[in-house]
Backbone as CSV, one residue per row, in Angstrom:
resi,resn,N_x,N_y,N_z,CA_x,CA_y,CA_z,C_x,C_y,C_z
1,UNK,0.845,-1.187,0.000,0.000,0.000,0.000,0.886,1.244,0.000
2,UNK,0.540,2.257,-1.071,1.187,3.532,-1.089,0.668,4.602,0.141
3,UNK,1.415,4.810,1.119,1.275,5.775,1.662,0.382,7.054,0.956
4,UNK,-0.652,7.701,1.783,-1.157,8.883,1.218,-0.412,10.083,1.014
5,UNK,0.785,10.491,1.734,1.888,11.336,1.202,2.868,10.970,0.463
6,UNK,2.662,10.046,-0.815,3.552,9.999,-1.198,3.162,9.897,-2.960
7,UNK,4.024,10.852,-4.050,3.433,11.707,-4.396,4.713,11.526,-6.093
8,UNK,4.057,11.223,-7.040,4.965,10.955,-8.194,4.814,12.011,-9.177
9,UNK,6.304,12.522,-9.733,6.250,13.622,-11.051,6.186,12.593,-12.292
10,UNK,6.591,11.814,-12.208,6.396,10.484,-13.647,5.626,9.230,-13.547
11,UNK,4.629,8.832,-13.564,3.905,7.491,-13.754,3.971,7.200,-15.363
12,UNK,4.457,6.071,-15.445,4.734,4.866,-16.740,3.485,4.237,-16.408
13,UNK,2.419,3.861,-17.748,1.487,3.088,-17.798,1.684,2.222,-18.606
14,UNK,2.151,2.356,-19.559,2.834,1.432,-20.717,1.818,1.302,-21.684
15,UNK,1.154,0.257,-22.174,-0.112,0.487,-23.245,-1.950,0.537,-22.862
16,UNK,-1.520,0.668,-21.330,-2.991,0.460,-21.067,-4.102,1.376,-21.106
17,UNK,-3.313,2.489,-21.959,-3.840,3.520,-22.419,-4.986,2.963,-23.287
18,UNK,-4.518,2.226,-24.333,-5.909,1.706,-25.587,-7.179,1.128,-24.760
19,UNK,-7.946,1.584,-25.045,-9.295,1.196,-24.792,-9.734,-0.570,-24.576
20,UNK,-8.933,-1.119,-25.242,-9.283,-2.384,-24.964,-8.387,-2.989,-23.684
21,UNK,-7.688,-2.358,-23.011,-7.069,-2.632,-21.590,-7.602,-1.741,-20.619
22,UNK,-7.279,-0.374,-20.729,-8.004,0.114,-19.389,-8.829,1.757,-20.282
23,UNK,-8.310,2.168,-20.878,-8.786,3.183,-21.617,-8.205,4.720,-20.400
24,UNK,-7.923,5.706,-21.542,-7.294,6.606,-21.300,-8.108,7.783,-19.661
25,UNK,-9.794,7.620,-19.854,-10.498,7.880,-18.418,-9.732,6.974,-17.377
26,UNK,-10.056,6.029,-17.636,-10.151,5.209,-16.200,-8.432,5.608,-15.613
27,UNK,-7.831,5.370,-16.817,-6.072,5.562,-16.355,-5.928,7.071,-15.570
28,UNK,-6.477,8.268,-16.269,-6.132,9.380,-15.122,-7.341,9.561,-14.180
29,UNK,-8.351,8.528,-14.314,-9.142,9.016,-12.928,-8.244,7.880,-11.843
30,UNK,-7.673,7.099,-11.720,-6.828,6.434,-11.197,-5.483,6.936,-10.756
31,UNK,-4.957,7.145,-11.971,-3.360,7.251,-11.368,-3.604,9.038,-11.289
32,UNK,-3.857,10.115,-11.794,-3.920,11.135,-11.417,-3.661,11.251,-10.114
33,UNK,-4.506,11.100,-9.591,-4.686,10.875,-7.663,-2.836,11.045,-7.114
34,UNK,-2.076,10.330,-7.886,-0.899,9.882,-7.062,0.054,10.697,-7.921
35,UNK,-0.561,12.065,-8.594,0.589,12.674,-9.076,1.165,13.610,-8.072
36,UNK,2.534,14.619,-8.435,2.776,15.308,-8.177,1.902,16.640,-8.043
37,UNK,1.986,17.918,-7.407,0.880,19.083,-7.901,2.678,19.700,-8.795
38,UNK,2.367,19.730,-9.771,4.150,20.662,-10.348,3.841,20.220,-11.801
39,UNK,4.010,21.597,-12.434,3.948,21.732,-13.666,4.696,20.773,-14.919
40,UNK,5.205,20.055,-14.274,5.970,19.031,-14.700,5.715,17.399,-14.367
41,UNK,5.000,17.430,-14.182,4.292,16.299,-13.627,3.666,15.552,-14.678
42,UNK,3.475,14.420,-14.824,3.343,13.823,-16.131,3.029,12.283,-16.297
43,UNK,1.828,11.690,-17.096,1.576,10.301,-17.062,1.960,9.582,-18.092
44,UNK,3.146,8.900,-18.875,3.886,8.825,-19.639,3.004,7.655,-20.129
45,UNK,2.794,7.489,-21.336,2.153,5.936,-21.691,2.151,5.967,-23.485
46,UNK,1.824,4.725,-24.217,1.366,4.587,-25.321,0.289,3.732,-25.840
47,UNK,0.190,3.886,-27.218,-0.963,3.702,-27.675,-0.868,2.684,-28.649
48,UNK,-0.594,0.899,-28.038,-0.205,0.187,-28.781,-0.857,-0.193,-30.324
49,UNK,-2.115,0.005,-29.847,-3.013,-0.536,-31.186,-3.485,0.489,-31.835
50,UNK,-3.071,1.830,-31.897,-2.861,3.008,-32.431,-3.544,3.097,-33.614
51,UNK,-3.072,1.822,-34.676,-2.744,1.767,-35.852,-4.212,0.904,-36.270
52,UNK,-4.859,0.229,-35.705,-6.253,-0.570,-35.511,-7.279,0.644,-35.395
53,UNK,-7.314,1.843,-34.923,-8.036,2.684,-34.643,-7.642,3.878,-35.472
54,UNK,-6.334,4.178,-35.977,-6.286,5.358,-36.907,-5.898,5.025,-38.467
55,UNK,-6.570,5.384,-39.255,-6.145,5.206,-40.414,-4.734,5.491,-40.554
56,UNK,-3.764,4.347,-40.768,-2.572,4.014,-41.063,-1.663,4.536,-40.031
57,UNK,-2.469,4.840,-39.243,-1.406,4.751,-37.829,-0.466,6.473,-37.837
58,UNK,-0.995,6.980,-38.676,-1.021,8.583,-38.605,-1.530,9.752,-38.043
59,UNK,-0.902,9.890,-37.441,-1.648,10.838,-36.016,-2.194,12.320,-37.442
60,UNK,-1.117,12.675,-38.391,-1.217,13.921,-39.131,-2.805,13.283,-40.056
61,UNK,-3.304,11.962,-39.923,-4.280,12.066,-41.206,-5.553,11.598,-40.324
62,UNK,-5.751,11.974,-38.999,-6.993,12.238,-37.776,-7.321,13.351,-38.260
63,UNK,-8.646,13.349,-38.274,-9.815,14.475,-39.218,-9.167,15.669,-38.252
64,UNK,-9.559,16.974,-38.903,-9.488,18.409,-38.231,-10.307,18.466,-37.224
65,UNK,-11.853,17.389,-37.127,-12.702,17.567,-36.330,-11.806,16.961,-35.032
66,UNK,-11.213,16.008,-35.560,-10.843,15.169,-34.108,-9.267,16.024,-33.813
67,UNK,-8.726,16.536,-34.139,-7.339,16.849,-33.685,-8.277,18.459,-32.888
68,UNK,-9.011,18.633,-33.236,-10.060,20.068,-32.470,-9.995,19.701,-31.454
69,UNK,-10.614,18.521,-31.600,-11.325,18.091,-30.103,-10.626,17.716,-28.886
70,UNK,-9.417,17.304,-29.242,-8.118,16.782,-28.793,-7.554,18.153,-28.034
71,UNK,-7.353,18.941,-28.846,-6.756,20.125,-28.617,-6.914,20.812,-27.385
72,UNK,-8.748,21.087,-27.908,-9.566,21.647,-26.884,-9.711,21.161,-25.512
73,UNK,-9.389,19.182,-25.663,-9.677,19.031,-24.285,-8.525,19.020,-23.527
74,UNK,-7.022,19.033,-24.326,-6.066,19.763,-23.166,-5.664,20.914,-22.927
75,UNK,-6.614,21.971,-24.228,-6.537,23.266,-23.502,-7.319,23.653,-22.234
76,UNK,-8.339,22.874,-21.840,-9.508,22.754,-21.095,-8.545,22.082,-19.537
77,UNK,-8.474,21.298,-19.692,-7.314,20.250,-18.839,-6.024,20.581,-18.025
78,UNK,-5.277,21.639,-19.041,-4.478,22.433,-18.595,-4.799,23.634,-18.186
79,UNK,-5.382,24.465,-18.797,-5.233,25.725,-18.565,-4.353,26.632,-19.315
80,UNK,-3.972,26.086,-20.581,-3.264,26.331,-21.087,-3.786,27.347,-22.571
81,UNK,-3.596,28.878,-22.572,-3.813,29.772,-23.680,-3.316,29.416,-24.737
82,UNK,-3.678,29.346,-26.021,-3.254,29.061,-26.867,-3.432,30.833,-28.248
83,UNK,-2.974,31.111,-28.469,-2.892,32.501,-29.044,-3.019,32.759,-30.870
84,UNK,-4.005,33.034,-30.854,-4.385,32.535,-32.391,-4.102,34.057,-33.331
């Protein structure tokens, strides 16, 4: 059991990011909890079956609708201005 003060800037998830293992919610309503509070703080993982879900495994050929949406929800997430 992890102590409640004790408090990580890097969590490794490895692929359990893809939806068919744990999916990208469940992973930061989970490990979030045990981050650091510091701007640098960070949940490191990938997206093994990437290539099953995006046409040819190209992040650049995800519709404009979906790289929006993406965008928006870590400008939302962060807090982060983006300056157009």
């Amino acid at each position: 059991m992890i102590p409640p003060s004790i408090r990580f800037d890097r969590i490794e998830v490895s692929n359990i990011l893809d939806m068919n293992y744990v999916g990208i919610n469940d992973v930061l309503l989970n490990w979030s909890p045990l981050m650091a509070e510091s701007n640098t703080s960070v949940i490191v993982g990938y997206f093994m079956n990437w290539v099953a879900i995006q046409k040819d495994g190209r992040a650049q050929n995800a519709s404009p609708t979906i790289v929006r949406s993406i965008l928006r929800r870590v400008v939302d997430k962060t807090m982060v201005s983006i300056l157009t």
